[in-house]
C-alpha positions as CSV (number, residue, x, y, z in Angstrom):
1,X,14.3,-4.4,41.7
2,X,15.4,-8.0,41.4
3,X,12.0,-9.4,41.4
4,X,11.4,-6.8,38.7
5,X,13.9,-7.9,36.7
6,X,13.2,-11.7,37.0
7,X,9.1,-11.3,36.0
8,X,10.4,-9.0,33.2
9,X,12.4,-12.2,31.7
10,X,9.9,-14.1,32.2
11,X,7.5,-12.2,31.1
12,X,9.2,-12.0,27.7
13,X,10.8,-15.6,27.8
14,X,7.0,-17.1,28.3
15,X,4.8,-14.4,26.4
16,X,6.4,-13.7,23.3
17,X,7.2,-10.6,21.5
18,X,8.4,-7.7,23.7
19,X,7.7,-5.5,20.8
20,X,4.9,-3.0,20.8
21,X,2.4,-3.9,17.4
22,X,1.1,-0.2,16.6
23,X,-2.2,0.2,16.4
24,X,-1.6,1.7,12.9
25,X,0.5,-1.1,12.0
26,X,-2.6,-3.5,12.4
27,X,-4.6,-0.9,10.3
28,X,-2.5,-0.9,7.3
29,X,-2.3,-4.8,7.9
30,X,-6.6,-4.9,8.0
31,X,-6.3,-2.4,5.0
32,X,-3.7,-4.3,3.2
33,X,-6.1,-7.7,3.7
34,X,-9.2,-6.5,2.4
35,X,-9.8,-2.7,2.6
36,X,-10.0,-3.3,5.9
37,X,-14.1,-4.2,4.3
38,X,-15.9,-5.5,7.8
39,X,-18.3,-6.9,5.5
40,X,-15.1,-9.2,3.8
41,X,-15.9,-12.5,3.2
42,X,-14.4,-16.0,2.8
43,X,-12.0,-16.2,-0.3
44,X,-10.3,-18.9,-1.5
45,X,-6.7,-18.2,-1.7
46,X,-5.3,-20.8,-3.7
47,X,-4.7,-23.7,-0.6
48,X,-7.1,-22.4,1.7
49,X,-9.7,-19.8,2.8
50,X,-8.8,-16.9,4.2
51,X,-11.9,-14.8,6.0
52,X,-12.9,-11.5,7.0
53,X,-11.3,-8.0,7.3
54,X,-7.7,-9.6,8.0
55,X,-8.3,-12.6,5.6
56,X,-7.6,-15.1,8.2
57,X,-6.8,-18.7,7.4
58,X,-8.2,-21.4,10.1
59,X,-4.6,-22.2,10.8
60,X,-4.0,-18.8,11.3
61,X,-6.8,-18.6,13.8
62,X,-5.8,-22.3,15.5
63,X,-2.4,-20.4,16.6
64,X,-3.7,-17.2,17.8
65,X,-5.3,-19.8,20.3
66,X,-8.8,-20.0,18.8
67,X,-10.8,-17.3,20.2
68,X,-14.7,-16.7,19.7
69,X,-17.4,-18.5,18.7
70,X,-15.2,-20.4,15.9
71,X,-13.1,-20.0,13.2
72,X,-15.6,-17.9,11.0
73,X,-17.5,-16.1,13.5
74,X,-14.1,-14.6,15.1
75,X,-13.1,-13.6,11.5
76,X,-15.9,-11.9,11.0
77,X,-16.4,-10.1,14.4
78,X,-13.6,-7.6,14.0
79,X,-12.6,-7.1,18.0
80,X,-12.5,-10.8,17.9
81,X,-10.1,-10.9,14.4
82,X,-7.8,-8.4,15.9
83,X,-7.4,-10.3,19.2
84,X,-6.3,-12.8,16.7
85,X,-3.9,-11.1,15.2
86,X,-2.3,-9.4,18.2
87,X,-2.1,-12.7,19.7
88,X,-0.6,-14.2,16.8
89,X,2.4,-11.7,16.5
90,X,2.8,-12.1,20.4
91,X,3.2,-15.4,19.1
92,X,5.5,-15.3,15.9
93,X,7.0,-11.6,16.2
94,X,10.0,-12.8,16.6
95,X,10.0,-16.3,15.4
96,X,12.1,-15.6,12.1
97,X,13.2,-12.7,13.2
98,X,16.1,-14.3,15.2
99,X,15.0,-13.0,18.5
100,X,15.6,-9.1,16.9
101,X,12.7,-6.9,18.0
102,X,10.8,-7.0,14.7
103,X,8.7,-3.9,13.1
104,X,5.7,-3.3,10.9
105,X,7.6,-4.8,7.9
106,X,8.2,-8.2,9.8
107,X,4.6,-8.2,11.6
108,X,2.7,-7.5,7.7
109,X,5.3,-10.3,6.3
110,X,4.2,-12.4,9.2
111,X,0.8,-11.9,8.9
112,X,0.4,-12.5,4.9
113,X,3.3,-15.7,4.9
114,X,3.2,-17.2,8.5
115,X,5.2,-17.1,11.0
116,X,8.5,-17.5,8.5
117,X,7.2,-14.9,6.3
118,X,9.5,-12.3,7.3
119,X,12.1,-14.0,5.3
120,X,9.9,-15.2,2.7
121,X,10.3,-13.6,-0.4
122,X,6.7,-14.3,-1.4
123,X,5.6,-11.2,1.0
124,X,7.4,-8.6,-1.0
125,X,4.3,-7.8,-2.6
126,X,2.1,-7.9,0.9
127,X,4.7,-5.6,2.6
128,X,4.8,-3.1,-0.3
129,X,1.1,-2.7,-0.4
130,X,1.5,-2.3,3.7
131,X,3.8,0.3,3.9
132,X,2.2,2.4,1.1
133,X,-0.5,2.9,3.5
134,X,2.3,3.4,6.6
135,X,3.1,6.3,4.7
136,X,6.6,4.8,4.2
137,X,9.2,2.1,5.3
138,X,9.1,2.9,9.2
139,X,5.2,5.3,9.2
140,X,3.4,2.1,11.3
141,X,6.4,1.8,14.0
């Protein structure tokens, strides 16, 4: 029970967020990017591209640990994009959120203002369109 207990820590300590990402929480995220359209582009967003279904950035992609072919090709592939993602929350999930266990709200927040976004106010917006399609405030958790 011990031994439990110590990989447990560590396993949370070294790999991240302990919370569970919903499936349908990474739906309403894909849906909230583009339509969740697998046929989504590159668009410029103002200070950078941001490609395919989940409109990720190359920075984006850099700190999900750069899977795939490249930074286009994985955007584009959608099992390669959401490996992304998922590993980008394990990464960030609860970087702003002071250690709490964070939700949908924080991992769409995340997702649309990096890895501060949850307490950016610039992803109002993002998290409203979000949790319209959650069916409310806590549908994606």
């Amino acid at each position: 029970m011990k031994l439990y207990a110590f990989l447990a820590t560590l396993a949370f300590v070294f790999g991240g967020s302990r919370a569970v990402f919903t499936d349908s929480c990474l739906d309403c995220i894909c849906e909230t990017a583009s339509g969740c359209n697998p046929n989504a582009g590159c668009v410029w967003g103002g200070s950078s591209y941001s490609c395919g279904p989940y409109q990720i950035t190359e920075p984006f992609w850099i700190d999900c640990g750069r899977p795939g072919a490249g930074w286009v090709p994985c955007t584009t592939d959608m099992d390669c994009a959401e490996r992304c993602v998922r590993a980008y929350m394990r990464r960030y999930g609860t970087y702003c959120t002071g250690g709490r266990e964070p939700n949908c709200e924080d991992y769409a927040r995340i997702h649309a203002g990096g890895p501060n976004g949850c307490t950016c106010p610039c992803t109002n917006d993002y998290w409203a369109k979000a949790r319209r399609c959650c069916g409310g405030q806590w549908g994606c958790d």
